[in-house]
N, CA, C and O atoms as a printed pandas DataFrame, in Angstrom:
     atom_number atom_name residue_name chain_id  residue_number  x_coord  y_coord  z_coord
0              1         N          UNK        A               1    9.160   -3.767   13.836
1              2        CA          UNK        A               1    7.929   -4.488   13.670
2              3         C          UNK        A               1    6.882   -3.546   13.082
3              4         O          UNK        A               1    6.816   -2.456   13.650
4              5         N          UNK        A               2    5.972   -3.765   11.962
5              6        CA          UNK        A               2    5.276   -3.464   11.725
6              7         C          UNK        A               2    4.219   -4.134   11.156
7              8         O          UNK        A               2    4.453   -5.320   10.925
8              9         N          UNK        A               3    2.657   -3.559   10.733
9             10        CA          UNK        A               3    1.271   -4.717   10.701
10            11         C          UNK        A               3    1.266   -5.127    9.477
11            12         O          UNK        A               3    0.226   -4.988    8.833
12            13         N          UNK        A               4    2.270   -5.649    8.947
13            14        CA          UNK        A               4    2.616   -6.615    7.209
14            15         C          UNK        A               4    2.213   -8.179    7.357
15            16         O          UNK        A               4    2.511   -8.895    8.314
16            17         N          UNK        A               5    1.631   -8.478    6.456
17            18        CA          UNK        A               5    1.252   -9.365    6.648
18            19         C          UNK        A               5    2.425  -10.338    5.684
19            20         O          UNK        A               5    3.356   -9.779    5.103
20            21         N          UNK        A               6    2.209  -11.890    5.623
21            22        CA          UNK        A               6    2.740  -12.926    4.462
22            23         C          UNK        A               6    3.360  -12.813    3.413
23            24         O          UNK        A               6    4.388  -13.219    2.871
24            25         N          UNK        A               7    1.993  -11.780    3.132
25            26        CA          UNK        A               7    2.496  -11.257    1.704
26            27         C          UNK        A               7    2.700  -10.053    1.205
27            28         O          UNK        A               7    2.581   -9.995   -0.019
28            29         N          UNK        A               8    3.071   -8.702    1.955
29            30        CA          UNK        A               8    3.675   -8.059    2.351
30            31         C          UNK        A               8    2.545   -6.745    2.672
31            32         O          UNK        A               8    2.822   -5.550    2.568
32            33         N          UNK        A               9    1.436   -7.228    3.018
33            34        CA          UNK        A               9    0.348   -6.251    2.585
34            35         C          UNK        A               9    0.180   -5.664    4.254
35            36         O          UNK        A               9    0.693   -6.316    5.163
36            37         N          UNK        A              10   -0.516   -4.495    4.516
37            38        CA          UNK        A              10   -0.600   -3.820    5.458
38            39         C          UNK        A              10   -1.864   -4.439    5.788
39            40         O          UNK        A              10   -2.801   -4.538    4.996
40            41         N          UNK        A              11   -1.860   -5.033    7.498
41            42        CA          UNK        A              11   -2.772   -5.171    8.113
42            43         C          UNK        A              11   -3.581   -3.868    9.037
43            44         O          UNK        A              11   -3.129   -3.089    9.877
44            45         N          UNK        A              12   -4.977   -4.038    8.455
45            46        CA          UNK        A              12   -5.569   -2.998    9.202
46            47         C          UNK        A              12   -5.703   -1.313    9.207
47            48         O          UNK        A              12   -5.952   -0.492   10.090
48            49         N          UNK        A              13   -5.376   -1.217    7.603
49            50        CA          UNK        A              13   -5.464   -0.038    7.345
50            51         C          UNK        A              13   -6.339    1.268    7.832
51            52         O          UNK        A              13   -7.445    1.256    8.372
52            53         N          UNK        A              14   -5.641    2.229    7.534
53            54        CA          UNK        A              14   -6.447    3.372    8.583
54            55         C          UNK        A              14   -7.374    2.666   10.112
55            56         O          UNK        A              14   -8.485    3.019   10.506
56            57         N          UNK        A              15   -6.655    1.826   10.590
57            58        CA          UNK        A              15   -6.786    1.321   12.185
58            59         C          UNK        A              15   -5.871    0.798   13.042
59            60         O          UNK        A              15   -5.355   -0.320   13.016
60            61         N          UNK        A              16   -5.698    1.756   13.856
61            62        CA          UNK        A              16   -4.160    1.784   14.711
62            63         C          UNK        A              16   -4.442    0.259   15.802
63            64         O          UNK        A              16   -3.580   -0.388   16.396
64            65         N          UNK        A              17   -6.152   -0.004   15.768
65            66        CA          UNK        A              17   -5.540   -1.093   16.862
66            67         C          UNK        A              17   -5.214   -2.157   16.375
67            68         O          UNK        A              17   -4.313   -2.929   16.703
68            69         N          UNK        A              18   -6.156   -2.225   15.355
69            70        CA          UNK        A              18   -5.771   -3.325   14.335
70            71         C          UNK        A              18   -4.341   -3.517   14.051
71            72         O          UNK        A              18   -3.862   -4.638   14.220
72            73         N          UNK        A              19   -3.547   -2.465   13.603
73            74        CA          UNK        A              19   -2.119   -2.597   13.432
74            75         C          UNK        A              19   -1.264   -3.082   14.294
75            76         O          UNK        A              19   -0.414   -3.969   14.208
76            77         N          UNK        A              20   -1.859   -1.846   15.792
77            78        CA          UNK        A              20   -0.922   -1.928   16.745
78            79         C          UNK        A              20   -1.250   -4.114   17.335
79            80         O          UNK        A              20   -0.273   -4.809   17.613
80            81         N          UNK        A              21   -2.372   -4.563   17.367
81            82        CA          UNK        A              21   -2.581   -5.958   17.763
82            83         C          UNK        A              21   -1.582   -7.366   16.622
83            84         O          UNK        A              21   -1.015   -8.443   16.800
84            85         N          UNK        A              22   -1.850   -6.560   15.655
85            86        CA          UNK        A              22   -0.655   -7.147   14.488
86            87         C          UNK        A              22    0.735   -7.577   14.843
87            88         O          UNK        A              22    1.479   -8.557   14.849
88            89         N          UNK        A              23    0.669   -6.194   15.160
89            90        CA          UNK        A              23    2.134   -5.701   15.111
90            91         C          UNK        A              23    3.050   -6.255   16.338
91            92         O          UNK        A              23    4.223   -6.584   16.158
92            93         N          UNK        A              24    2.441   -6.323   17.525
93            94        CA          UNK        A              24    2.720   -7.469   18.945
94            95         C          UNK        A              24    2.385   -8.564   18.868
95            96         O          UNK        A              24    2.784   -9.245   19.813
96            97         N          UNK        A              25    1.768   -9.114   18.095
97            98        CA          UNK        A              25    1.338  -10.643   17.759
98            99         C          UNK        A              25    2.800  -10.917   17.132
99           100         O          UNK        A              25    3.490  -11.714   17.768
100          101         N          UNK        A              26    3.247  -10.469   16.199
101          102        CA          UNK        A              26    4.490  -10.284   15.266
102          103         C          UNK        A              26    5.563  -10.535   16.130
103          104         O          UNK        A              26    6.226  -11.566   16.244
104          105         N          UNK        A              27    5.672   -9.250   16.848
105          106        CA          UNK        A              27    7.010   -9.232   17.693
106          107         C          UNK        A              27    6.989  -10.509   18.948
107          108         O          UNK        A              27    8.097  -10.980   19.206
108          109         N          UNK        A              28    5.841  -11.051   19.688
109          110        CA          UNK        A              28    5.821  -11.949   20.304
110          111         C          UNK        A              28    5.952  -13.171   19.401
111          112         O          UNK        A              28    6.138  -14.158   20.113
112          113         N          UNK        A              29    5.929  -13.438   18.294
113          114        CA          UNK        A              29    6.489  -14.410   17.693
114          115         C          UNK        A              29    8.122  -14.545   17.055
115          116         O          UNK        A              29    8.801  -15.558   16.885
116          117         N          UNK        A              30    8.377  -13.389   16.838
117          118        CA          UNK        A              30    9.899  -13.325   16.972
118          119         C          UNK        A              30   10.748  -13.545   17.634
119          120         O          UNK        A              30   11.866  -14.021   17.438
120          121         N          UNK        A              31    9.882  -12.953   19.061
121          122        CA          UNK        A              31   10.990  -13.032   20.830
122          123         C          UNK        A              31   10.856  -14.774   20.855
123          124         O          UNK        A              31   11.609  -15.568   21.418
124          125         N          UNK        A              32    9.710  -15.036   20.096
125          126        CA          UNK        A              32    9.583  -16.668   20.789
126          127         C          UNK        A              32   10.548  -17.593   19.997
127          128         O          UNK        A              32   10.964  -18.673   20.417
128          129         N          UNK        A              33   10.902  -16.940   18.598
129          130        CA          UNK        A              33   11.686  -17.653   18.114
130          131         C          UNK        A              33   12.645  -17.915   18.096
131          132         O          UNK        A              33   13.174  -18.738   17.348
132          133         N          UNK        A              34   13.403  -16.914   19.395
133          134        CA          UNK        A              34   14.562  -16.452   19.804
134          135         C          UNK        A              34   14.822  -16.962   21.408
135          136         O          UNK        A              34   15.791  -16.778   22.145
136          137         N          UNK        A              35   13.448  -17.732   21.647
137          138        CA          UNK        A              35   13.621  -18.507   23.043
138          139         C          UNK        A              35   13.469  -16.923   24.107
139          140         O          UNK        A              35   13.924  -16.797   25.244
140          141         N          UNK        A              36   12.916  -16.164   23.533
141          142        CA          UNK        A              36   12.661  -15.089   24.676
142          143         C          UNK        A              36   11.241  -14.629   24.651
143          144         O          UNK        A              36   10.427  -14.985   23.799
144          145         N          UNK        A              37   11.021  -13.892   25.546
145          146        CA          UNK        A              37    9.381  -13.895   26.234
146          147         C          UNK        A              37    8.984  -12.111   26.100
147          148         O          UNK        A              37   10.120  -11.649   26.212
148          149         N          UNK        A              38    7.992  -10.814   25.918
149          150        CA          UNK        A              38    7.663  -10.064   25.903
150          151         C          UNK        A              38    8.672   -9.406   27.295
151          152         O          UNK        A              38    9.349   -8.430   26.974
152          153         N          UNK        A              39    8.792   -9.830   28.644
153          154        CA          UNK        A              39    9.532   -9.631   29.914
154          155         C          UNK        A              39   11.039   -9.698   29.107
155          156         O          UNK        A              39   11.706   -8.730   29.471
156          157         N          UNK        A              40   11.644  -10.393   28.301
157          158        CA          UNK        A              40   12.926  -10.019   27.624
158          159         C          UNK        A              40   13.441   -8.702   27.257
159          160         O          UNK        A              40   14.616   -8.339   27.316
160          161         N          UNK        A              41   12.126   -7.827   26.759
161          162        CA          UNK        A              41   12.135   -6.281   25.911
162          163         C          UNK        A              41   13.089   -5.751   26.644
163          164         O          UNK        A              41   12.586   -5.696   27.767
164          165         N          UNK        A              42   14.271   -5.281   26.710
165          166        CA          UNK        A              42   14.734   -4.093   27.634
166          167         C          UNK        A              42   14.448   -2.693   27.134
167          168         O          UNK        A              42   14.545   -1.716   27.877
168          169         N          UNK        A              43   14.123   -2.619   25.964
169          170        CA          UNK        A              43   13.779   -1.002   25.508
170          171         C          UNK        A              43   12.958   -1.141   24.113
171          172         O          UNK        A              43   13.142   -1.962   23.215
172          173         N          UNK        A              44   12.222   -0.343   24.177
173          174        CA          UNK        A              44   10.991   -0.139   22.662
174          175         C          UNK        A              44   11.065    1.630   22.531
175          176         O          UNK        A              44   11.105    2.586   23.305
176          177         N          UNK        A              45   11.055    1.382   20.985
177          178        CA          UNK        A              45   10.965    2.684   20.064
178          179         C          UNK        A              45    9.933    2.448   19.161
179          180         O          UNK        A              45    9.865    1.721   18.170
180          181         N          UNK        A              46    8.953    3.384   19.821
181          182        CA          UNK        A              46    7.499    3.491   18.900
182          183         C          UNK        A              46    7.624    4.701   17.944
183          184         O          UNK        A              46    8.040    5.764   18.404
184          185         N          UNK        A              47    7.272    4.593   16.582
185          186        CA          UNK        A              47    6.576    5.332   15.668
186          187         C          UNK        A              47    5.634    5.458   15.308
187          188         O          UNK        A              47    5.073    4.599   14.628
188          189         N          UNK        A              48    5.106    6.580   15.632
189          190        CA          UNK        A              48    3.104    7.044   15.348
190          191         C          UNK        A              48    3.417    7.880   14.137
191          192         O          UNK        A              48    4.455    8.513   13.948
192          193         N          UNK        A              49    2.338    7.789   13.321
193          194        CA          UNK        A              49    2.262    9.083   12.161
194          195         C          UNK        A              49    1.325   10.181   12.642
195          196         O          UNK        A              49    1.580   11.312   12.228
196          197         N          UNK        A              50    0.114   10.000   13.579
197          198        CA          UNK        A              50   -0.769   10.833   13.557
198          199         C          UNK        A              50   -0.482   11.251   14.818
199          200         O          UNK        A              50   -0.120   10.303   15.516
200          201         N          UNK        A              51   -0.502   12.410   15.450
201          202        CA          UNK        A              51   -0.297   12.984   17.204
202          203         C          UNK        A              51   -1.619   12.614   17.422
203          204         O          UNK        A              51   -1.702   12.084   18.530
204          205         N          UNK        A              52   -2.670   12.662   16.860
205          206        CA          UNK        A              52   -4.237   12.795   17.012
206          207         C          UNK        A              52   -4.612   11.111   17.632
207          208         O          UNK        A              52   -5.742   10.851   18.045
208          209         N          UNK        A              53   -3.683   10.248   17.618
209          210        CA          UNK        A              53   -3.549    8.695   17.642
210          211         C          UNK        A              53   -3.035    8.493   18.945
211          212         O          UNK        A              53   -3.307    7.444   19.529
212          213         N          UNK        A              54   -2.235    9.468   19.549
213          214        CA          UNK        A              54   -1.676    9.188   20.908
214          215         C          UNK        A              54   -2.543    8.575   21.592
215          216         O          UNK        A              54   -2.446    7.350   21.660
216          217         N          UNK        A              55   -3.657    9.278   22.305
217          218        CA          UNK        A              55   -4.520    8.895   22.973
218          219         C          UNK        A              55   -4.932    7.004   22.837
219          220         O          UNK        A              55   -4.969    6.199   23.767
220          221         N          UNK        A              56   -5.127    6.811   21.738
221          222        CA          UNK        A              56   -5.709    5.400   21.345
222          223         C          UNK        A              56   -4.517    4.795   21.483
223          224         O          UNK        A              56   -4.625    3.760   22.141
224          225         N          UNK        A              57   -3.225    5.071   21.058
225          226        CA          UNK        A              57   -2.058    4.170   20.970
226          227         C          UNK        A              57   -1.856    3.893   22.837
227          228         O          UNK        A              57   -1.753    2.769   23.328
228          229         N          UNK        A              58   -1.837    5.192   23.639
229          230        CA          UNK        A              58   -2.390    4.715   25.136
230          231         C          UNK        A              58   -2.866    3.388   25.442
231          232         O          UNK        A              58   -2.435    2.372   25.988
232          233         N          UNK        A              59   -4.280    3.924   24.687
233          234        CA          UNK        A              59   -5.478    2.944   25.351
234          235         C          UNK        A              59   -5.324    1.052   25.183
235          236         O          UNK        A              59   -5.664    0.188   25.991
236          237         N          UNK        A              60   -4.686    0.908   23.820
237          238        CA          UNK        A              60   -4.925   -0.206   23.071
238          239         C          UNK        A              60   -3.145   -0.930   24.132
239          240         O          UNK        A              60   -2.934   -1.926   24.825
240          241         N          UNK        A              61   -2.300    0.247   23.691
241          242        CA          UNK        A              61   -1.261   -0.474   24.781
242          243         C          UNK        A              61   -1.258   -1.158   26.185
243          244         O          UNK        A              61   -0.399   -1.950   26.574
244          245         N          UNK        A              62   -2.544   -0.657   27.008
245          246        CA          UNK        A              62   -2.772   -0.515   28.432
246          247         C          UNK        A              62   -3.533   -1.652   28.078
247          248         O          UNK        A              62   -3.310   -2.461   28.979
248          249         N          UNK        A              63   -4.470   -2.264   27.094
249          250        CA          UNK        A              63   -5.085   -3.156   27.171
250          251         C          UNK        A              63   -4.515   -4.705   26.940
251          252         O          UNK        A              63   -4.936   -5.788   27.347
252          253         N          UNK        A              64   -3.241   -4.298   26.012
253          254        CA          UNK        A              64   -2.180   -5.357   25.722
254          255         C          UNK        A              64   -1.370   -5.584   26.538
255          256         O          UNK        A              64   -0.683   -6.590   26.365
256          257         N          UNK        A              65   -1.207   -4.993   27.380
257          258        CA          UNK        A              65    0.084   -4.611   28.380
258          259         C          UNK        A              65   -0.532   -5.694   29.119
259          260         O          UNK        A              65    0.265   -6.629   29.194
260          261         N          UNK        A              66   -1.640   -5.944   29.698
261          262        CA          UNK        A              66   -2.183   -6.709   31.180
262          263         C          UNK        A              66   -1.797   -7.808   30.308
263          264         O          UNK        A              66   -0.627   -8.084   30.574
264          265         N          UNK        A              67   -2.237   -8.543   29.411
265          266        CA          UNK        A              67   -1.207   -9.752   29.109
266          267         C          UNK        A              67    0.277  -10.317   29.080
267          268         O          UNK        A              67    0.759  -11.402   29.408
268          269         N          UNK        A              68    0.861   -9.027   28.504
269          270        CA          UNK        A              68    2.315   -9.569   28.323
270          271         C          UNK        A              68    2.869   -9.201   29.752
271          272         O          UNK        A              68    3.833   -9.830   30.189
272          273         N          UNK        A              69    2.270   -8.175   30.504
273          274        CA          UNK        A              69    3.106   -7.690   31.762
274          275         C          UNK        A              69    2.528   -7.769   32.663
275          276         O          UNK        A              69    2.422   -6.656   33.178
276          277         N          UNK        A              70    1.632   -9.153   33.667
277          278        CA          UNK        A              70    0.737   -9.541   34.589
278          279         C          UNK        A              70    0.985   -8.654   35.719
279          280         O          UNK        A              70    0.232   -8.364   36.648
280          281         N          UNK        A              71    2.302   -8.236   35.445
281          282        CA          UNK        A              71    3.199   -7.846   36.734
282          283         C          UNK        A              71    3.072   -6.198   36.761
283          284         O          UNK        A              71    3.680   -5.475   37.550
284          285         N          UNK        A              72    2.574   -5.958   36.205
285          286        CA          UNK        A              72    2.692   -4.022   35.386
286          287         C          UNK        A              72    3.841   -3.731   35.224
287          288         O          UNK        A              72    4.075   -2.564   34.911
288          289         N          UNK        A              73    4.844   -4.573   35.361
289          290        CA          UNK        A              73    6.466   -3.728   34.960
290          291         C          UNK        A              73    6.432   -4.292   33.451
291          292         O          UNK        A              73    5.977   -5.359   33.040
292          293         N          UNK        A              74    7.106   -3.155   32.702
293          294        CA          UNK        A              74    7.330   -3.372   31.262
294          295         C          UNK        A              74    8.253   -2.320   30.935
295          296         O          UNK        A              74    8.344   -1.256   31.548
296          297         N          UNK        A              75    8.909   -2.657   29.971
297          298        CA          UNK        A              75   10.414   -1.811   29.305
298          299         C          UNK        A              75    9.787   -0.189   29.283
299          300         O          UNK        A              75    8.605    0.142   29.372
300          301         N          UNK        A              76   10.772    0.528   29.162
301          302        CA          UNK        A              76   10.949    2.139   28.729
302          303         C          UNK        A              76   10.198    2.134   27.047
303          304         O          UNK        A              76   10.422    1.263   26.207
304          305         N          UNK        A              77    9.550    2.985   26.912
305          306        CA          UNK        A              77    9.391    3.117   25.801
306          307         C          UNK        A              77    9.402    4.587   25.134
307          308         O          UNK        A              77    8.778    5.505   25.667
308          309         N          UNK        A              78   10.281    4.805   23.716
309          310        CA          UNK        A              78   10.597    5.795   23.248
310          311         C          UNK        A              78    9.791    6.660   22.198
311          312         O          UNK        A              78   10.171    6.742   21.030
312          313         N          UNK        A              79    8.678    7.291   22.657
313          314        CA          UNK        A              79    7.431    7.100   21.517
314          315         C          UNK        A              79    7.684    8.642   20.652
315          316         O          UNK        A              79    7.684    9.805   21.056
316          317         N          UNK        A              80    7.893    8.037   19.291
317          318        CA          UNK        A              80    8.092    9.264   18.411
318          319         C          UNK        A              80    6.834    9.837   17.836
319          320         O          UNK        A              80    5.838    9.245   18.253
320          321         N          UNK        A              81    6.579   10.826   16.994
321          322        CA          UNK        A              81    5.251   11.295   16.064
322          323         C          UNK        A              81    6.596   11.210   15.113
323          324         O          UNK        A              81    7.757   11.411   15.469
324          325         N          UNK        A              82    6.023   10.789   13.561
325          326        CA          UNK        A              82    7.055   11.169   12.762
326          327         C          UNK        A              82    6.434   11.201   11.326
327          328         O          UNK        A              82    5.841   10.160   11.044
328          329         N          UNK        A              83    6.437   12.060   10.461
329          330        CA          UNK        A              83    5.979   12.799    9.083
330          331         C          UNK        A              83    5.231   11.548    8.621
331          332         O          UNK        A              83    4.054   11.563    8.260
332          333         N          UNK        A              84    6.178   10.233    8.670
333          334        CA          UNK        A              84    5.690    9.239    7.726
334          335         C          UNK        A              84    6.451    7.952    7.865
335          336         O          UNK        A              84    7.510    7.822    8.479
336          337         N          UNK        A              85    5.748    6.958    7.184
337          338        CA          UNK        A              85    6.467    5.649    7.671
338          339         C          UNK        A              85    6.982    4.891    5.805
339          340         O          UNK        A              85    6.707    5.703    4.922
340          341         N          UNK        A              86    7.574    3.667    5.313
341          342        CA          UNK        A              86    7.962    3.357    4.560
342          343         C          UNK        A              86    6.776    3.322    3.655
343          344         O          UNK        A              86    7.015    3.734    2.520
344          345         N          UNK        A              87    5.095    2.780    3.974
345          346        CA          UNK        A              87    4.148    2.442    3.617
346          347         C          UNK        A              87    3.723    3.667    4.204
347          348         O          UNK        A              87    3.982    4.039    5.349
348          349         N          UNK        A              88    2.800    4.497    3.024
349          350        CA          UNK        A              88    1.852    5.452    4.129
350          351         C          UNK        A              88    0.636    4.960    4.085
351          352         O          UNK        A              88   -0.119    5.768    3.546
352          353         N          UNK        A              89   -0.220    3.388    4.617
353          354        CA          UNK        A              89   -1.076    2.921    5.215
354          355         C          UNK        A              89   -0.298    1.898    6.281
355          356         O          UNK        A              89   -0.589    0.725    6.514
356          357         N          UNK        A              90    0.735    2.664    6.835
357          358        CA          UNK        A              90    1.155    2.101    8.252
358          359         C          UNK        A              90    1.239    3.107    8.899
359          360         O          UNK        A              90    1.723    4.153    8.467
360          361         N          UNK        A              91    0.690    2.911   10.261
361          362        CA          UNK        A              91    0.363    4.507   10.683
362          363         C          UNK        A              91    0.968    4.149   12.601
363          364         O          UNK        A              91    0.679    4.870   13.556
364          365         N          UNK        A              92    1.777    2.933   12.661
365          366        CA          UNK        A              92    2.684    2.913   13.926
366          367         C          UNK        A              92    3.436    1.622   13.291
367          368         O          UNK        A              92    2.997    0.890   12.404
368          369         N          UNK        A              93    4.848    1.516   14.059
369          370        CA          UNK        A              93    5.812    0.832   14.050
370          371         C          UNK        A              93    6.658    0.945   14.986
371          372         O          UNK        A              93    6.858    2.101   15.360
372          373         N          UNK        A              94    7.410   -0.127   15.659
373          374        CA          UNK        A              94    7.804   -0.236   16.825
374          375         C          UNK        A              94    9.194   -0.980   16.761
375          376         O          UNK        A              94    9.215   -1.956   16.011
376          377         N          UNK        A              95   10.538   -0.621   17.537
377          378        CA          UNK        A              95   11.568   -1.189   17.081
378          379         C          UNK        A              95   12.090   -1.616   18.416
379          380         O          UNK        A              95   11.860   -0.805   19.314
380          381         N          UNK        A              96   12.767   -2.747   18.773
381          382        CA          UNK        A              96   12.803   -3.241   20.032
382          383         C          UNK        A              96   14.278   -3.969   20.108
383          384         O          UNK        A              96   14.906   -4.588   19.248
384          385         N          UNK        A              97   14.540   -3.691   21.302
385          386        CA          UNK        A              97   16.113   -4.299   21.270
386          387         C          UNK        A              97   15.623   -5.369   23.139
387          388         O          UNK        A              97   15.329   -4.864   24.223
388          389         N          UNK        A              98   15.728   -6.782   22.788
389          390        CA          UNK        A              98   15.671   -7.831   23.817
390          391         C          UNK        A              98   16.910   -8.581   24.621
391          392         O          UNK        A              98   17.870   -8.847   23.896
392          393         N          UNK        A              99   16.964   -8.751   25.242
393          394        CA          UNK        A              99   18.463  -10.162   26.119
394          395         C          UNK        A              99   17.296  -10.749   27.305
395          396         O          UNK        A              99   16.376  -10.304   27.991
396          397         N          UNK        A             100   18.103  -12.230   27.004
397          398        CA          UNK        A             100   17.644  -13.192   27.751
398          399         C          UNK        A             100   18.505  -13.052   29.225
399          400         O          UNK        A             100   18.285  -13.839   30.145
């Protein structure tokens, strides 16, 4: 998953929350199309480009999290820093493996 929009354009450039809010809007429409729910996730692999972003990728997660996970339990997550992404105005991406 990443913050692409329709028409293949990057949502929210140089702004990780912007992306990162994209980018779970995205994947919660996928799980839904698949008849599964955010509580489906059994494991997530995050990609950050900037280490300097950790902190915010934290913050913006913890704020998304109280929605999808009322419960505070939510999957393992595998969070990389990595040189660069396919687009370099995507600056996180997230890869997720689900079962119902």
């Amino acid at each position: 998953m990443a913050a692409i929009d329709g028409n293949g354009q990057v949502i929210g450039k140089d702004h990780l929350e912007a992306q990162m809010r994209a980018m779970y809007a995205e994947m919660g429409e996928a799980l839904k199309a698949e008849g599964l729910t955010y509580s489906s996730i059994v494991q997530m692999t995050t990609y950050l480009v900037r280490e300097q972003d950790i902190p915010d990728f934290y913050r913006v997660r913890e704020l998304l999290y109280r929605d999808f996970y009322p419960d505070g339990v939510f999957p393992p997550n595998t969070l990389l820093v990595v040189s660069a992404l396919v687009d370099p105005d995507l600056l996180i991406e997230l890869q997720i493996s689900a079962a119902d």
